[in-house]
C-alpha angles and dihedrals in degrees: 000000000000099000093315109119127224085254087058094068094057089072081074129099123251097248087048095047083053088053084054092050100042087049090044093233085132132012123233085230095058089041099050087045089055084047091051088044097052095044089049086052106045095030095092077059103045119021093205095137115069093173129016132197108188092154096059091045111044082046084053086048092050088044095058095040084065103044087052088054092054091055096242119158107257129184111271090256102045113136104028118113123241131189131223136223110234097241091079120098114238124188110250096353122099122265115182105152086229086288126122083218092072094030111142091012107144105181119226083227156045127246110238088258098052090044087059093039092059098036076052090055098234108151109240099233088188145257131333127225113245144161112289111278084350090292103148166083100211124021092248093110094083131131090217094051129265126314113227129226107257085215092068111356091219093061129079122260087222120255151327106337090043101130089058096053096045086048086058091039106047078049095244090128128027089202138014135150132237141184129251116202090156100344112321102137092042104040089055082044091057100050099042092050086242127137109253128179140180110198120208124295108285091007088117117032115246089198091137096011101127100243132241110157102000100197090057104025109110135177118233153169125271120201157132095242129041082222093058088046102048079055094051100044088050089054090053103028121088144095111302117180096215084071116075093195096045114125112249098219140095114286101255115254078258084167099048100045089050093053088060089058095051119117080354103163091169118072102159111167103016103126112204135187138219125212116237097202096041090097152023121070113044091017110107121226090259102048090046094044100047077051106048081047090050086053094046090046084056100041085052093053082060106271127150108240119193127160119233127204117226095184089182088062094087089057094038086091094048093042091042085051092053093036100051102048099051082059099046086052089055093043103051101045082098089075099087111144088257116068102026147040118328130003124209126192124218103257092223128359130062120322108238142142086258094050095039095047086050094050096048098048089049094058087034118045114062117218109272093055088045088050086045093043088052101044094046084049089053094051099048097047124095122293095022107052091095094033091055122002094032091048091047089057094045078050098058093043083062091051085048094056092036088065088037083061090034089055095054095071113036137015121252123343123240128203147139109300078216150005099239144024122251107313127206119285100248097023095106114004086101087059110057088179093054087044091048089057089065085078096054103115101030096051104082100052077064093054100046085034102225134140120282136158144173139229148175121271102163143304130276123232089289097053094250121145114254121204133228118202129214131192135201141179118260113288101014097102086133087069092041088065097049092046087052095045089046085056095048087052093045100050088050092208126126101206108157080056093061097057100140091209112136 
């Protein structure tokens, strides 16, 4: 290899690594064992892996070596490792969405995804860390501790899919998958300097994604490039039976759409919005400056830039934090101390299915799913169900009409993935309301269920990443994805290049 290691490879994008492969410049088995290598070396820094399978998926590597060598016809990506959040359900490994309740729980199947990712041949390097049951700003909320930032290894990764997007980051991974409930795939993505993107609802099927809230949760692609995304998100998109709410329709040419946007510098005729409650208070300088220069970099390669007003913004958090919980209420009723996970016995006292069910949920459930299951208990019960559960949904249908005007006039919004870069661990997990806030400005894509991703634009005085939204109609994932590439281009800057882990 002429002086360059096997780790230096990882610094390459996915797409690149399966030129490598396909050229046989480099081996899956001798990449996944450098990823295997690199995670075992900064994850007493990091905690970023709460379960590992080195064994699967050094056996998938060598399956698809083989295979190569034999001269088969394999997917474009076979062979390149990928990461899971810990929320997918994988056949005989074990998936316990960084709760005790689910400690030990090896599910008898695979979740559609995985089931893509292995007749793909990418080998499965393990589970992610995450915040319990996907609850969080900040991936603190774990059962097996916090992940760290591997920008500065005393700041938070983002939530809840932090661990995802460390793993990517640190360069551990060049792919994973995480899960966006209100912006859990794209705020991570923000504060690590990673790509995340949450594709429109049903896009990707949820059939063995651990739910949470079931009407805004979506499966997406985590990565350090939107080309390596769009891949990603065409090998596990698609129409699956097993999920009622899956879109019956082809899986857009993503790829291909990204690569005519590559190295664009005229984008004559893209109209673009931006969103006017999308800053001030609560956005720090940086953020907003790396964002107003992104839009002027645009705006010089020959876009059309108008702000839009989206007057229901400022009541799309109010509306995501009685909404979800009334569905996490309703979605983890199943874990009963019965059929799933622990079971904990009351300690005096008589032994039934109601004080078993009780104890168990006490030793089990962490705080924040104990403050979310209450709260979503609390909205749905009589006398409050139209006051508060009935008024959130009359309030997302009002987000849902504000993007449909939105939409009519321009293309695709733009705005910050999150007011503010990587905060300290510990700074706000004592204040759920501050922490909330963090999802200001990627709720409501979940409640109107659109496409939306971020991606780095630059660093603030600290050298920390900064992230640039963009939002799309429904369906139109293909042009998410454009509008985000022609911002990378536009911006100029390789930050997911300039990660200072060692």
């Amino acid at each position: 290899w002429g002086g360059v290691t096997v780790e230096d490879f990882l610094k390459l994008s996915a797409l690149q690594l399966a030129d490598k492969l396909r050229a046989g410049e480099l081996t899956s088995e001798q990449l996944t064992q450098a990823c295997l290598d690199r995670i075992e070396k900064l994850s007493p820094k990091l905690n970023v892996f709460v379960h590992l399978d080195p064994e699967g998926a050094l056996e998938t590597a060598r399956r698809v070596d083989k295979a190569r060598q034999r001269g088969e016809e394999l997917h474009p990506l076979a062979g390149v490792p990928i990461a899971l959040k810990d929320n997918m359900v994988t056949r005989g490994q074990e998936t316990t969405c960084a709760s005790k309740i689910l400690a030990g729980w090896k599910p008898p199947y695979d979740a559609t995804v995985v089931t893509k990712i292995k007749d793909a041949g990418l080998p499965i390097i393990g589970k992610t860390n995450m915040d319990e049951f996907a609850m969080g700003s900040s991936t603190e909320h774990s059962a097996f501790g916090p992940t760290h930032n591997p920008w500065d290894p005393t700041r938070i990764p983002g939530g809840s899919g932090g661990g995802s997007a460390s793993a990517v980051a640190s360069f551990m991974v060049p792919l994973a998958l995480g899960s966006d409930t209100g912006g859990s795939i794209r705020q991570p993505g923000a504060v690590t300097g990673t790509v995340g993107a949450k594709p429109t609802y049903g896009a990707v099927s949820r059939y063995g994604l651990v739910a949470m809230a079931s009407s805004l949760d979506q499966i997406g692609p985590v990565t350090r490039t939107v080309a390596d995304a769009a891949a990603l998100q065409e090998l596990v998109g698609g129409h699956d039976p097993f999920d009622s709410t899956s879109l019956d329709e082809p899986v857009p040419a993503l790829l291909e759409a990204v690569k005519e946007y590559q190295d664009k510098t005229d984008l004559s005729g893209l109209r673009l919005g931006v969103v006017k409650q999308a800053g001030g208070d609560g956005y720090e300088e940086d953020v907003t400056r790396a964002f107003n220069d992104t839009v002027a970099a645009l705006k010089e390669r020959g876009a059309t830039v108008t702000e839009i007003d989206m007057p229901s913004f400022k009541y799309a958090l109010a509306a995501y934090y009685l909404i979800m919980p009334a569905e996490v209420s309703s979605n983890l009723a199943r874990f009963d101390g019965i059929r799933f996970g622990i079971r904990v016995e009351p300690t005096s006292g008589p032994v039934t299915a109601e004080t078993v069910m009780a104890a168990t949920r006490e030793a089990g459930f962490g705080a924040e799913v104990k403050r979310r299951i209450i709260l979503g208990t609390h909205v749905l019960s009589a006398g409050y169900f139209d006051a508060y559960y009935g008024s959130a949904q009359k309030v997302r249908t009002l987000v849902q009409e504000d993007y449909a005007k939105a939409f009519s006039q321009v293309d695709a919004l733009v705005l910050p993935t999150s007011p503010t870069v990587a905060f300290k661990l510990g700074e706000k997990i004592g204040d759920p309301l501050t922490m909330y806030n963090c999802d200001i400005a990627t709720i409501p894509a979940n409640l109107a269920g659109i496409p939306a991703i971020s991606v780095p634009i630059g660093l603030d005085h600290q050298g920390l990443p900064i992230g640039f939204q963009v939002m799309a109609p429904q369906r139109a994932d293909a042009l998410m994805y454009q509008v985000a590439q022609a911002a990378v281009d536009a911006c100029g800057t390789d930050v997911p290049a300039a990660c200072p882990v060692k």
